[in-house]
C-alpha positions in Angstrom: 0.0 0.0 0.0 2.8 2.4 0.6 4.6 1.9 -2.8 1.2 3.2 -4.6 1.3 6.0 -2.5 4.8 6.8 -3.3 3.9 8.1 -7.1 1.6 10.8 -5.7 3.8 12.0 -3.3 6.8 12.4 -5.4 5.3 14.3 -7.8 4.3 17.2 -5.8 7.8 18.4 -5.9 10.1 16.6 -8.8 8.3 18.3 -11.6 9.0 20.9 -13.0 7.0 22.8 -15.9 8.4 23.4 -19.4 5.6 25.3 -21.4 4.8 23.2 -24.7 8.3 21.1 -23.7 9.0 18.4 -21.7 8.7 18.7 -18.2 11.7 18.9 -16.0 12.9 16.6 -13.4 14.7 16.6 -10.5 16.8 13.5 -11.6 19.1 13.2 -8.6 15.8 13.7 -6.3 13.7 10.9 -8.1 17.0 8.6 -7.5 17.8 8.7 -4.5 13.7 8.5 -3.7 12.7 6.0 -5.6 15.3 3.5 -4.0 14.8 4.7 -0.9 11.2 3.2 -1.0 12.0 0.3 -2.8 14.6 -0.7 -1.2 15.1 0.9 2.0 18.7 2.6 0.7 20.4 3.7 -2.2 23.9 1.9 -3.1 25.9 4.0 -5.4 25.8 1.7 -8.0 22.2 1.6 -7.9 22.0 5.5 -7.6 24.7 6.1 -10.4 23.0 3.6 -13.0 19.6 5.3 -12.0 20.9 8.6 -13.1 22.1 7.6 -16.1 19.1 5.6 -17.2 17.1 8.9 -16.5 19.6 11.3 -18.5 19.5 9.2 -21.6 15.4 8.6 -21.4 15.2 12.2 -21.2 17.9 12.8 -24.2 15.7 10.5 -26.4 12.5 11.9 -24.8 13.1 15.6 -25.7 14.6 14.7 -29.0 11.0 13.0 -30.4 9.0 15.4 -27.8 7.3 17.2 -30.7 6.8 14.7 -32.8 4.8 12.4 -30.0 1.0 12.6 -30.2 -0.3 15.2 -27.8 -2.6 11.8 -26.5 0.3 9.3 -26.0 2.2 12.9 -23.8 -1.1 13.3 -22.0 -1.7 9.9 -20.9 1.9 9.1 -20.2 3.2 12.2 -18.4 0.9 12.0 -15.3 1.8 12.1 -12.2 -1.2 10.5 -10.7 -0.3 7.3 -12.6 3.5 7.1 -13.3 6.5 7.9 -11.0 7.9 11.2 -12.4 10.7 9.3 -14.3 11.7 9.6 -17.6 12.6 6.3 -18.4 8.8 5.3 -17.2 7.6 8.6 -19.7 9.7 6.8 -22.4 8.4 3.3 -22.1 5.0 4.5 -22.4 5.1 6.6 -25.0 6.8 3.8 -26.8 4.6 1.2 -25.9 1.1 3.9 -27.2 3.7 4.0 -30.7 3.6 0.2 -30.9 0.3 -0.2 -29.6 -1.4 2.1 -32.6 0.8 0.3 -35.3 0.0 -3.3 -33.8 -3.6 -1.9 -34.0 -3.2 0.0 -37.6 -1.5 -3.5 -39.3 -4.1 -6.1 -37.8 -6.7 -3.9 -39.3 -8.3 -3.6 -35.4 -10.4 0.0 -34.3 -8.8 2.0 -32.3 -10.5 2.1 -28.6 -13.6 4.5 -28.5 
């Protein structure tokens, strides 16, 4: 029960707003957070390969940003469902971009 708590409460004060750009993070912040209530601590091996995953999520992130539906940003930037991360940001919007072309080659509708 805590861990689904943990979202919510990180997100009050990791974000950052970017008018029409990607959102800002506080990378080192989320880190040292997240494994804290995962795990308990943070080893810096854990802490250094967390940073790194983030800072090349975001690199890929705000590289596509314009071109990603506004949907697939709306949906997947939101704190109320995923961990400010950008390497969670980036799997999702990922996973909408196969979803719609797994969709658009079987010939299936879009949900309503």
């Amino acid at each position: 029960m805590f861990i689904a708590f943990v979202p919510i409460a990180l997100a009050a004060h990791l974000l950052v707003a970017a008018p029409g750009g990607l959102p800002g993070i506080d990378i080192q912040k989320s880190c040292h957070e997240s494994s804290d209530a995962v795990s308990g601590s943070t080893t810096g091996n854990d802490f250094d390969a967390c940073v790194e995953d983030e800072k090349d999520a975001s690199a890929q992130l705000a590289k596509g940003w314009a071109s990603f539906p506004v949907a697939d940003k709306a949906r997947c930037v939101n704190a109320a469902i995923y961990l400010p991360s950008y390497v969670e940001w980036l799997t999702c919007i990922e996973g909408e971009s196969t979803l719609r072309r797994i969709r658009k080659e079987s010939g299936a509708a879009p949900p309503g």
